[in-house]
C-alpha positions as CSV (number, residue, x, y, z in Angstrom):
1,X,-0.6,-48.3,75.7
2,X,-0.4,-47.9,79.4
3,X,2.2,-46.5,82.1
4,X,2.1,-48.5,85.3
5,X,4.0,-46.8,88.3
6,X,5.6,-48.7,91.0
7,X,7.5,-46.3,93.7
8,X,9.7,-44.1,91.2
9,X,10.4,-47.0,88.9
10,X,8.0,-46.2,85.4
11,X,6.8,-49.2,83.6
12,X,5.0,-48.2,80.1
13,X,3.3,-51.3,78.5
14,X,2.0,-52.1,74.9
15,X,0.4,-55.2,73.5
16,X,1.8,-56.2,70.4
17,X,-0.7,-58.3,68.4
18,X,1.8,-59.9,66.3
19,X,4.3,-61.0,68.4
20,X,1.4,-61.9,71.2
21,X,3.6,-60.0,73.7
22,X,3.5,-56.7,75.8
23,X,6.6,-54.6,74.9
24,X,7.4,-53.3,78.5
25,X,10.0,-50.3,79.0
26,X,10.6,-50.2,82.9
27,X,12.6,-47.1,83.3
28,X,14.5,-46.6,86.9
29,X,15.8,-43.2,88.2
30,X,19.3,-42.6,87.0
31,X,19.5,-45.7,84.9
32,X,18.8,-46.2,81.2
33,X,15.0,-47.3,80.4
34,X,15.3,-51.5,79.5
35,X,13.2,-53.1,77.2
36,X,11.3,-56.5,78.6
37,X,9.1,-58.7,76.4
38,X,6.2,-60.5,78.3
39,X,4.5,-62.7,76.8
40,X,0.5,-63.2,77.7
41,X,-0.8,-65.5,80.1
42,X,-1.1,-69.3,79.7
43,X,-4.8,-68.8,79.8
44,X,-6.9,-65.8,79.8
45,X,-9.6,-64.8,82.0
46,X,-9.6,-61.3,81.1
47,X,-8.9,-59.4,77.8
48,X,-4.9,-58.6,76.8
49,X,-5.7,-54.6,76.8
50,X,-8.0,-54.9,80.3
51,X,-6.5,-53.0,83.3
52,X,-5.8,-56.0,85.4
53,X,-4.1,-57.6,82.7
54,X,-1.9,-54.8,82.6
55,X,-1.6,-54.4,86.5
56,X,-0.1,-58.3,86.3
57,X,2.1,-57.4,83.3
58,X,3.6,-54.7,85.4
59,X,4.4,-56.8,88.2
60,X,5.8,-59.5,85.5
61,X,7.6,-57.0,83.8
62,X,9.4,-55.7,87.3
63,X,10.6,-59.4,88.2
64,X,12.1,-59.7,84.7
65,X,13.9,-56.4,85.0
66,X,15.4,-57.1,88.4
67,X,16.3,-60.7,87.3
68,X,18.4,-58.6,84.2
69,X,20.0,-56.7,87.0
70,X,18.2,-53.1,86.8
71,X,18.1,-51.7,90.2
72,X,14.5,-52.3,90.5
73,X,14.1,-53.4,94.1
74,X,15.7,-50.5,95.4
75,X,13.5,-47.9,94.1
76,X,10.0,-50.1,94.1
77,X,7.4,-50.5,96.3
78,X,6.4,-53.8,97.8
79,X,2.9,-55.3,99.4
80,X,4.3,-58.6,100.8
81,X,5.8,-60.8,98.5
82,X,4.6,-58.7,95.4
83,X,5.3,-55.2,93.9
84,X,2.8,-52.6,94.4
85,X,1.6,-51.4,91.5
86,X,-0.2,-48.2,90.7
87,X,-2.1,-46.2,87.9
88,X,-0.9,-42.5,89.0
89,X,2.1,-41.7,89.7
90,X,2.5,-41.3,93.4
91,X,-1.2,-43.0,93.8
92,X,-2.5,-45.4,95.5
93,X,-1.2,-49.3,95.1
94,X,-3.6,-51.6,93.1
95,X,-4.3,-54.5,94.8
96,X,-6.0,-57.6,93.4
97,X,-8.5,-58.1,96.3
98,X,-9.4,-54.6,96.1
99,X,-10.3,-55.0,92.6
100,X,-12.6,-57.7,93.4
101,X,-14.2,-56.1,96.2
102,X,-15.0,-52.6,94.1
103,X,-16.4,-55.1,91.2
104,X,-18.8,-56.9,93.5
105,X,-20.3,-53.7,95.2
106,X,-20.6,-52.4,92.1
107,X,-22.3,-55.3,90.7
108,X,-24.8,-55.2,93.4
109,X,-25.7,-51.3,92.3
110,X,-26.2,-51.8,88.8
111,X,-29.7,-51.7,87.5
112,X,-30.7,-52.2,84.0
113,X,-32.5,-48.9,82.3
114,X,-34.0,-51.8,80.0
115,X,-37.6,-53.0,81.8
116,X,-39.0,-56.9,80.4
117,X,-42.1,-56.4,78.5
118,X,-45.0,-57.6,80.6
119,X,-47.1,-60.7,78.4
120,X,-50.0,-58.3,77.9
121,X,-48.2,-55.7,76.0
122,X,-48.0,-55.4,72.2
123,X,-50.4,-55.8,69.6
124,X,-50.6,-59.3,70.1
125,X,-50.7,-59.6,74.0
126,X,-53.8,-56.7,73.8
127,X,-55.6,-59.2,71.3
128,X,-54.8,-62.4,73.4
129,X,-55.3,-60.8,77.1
130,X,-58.7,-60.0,76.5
């Protein structure tokens, strides 16, 4: 499970294996909470439960609510044509471009604790490298 928030509108999520859906509750201020099923991408390129599939859920989830005539674009946050999603309430916005930014900087940081053993080492590389 995971609560998305989007200005004061609340969007908790859950994947629901069975049904290969999320079960979305998007709850406005002053407005009873509306059920929305979403159903998962077309084709994946990250896991259901992953945080990005779950940022785009949110944002799905949002257009369906407003579609079903919730008063969600008068108490959301936009970032162009899109809703601004974020993981705290009152946090920062979670962009897509940001996400692939932090990834590669953090890519280029990472070093593995795990050293390659050099040819000569073991019992047989002792025996064959002298």
């Amino acid at each position: 499970m995971a609560t998305r928030y989007s200005g004061s509108v609340k969007v908790t999520l859950l994947w629901k294996d069975r049904e290969n859906q999320y079960r979305c509750v998007v709850k406005v201020p002053g407005e009873r909470a509306k059920v929305i099923w979403v159903g998962a991408p077309a084709h994946l390129t990250v896991g259901v439960d992953s945080p990005k599939a779950y940022d785009s859920t949110a944002r799905a989830a949002l257009s369906f609510a407003d579609d079903e005539g919730l008063e969600v674009s008068n108490h959301a946050d936009h970032t162009g044509s899109d809703w601004a999603i974020s993981r705290k309430k009152g946090g920062a916005a979670v962009s897509l471009s940001g996400l692939r930014k932090k990834r590669r900087k953090a890519k280029g940081k990472r070093r593995s604790s795990h050293r390659r053993p050099s040819r000569r080492s073991g019992l047989l590389g002792g025996i064959l490298g002298s």
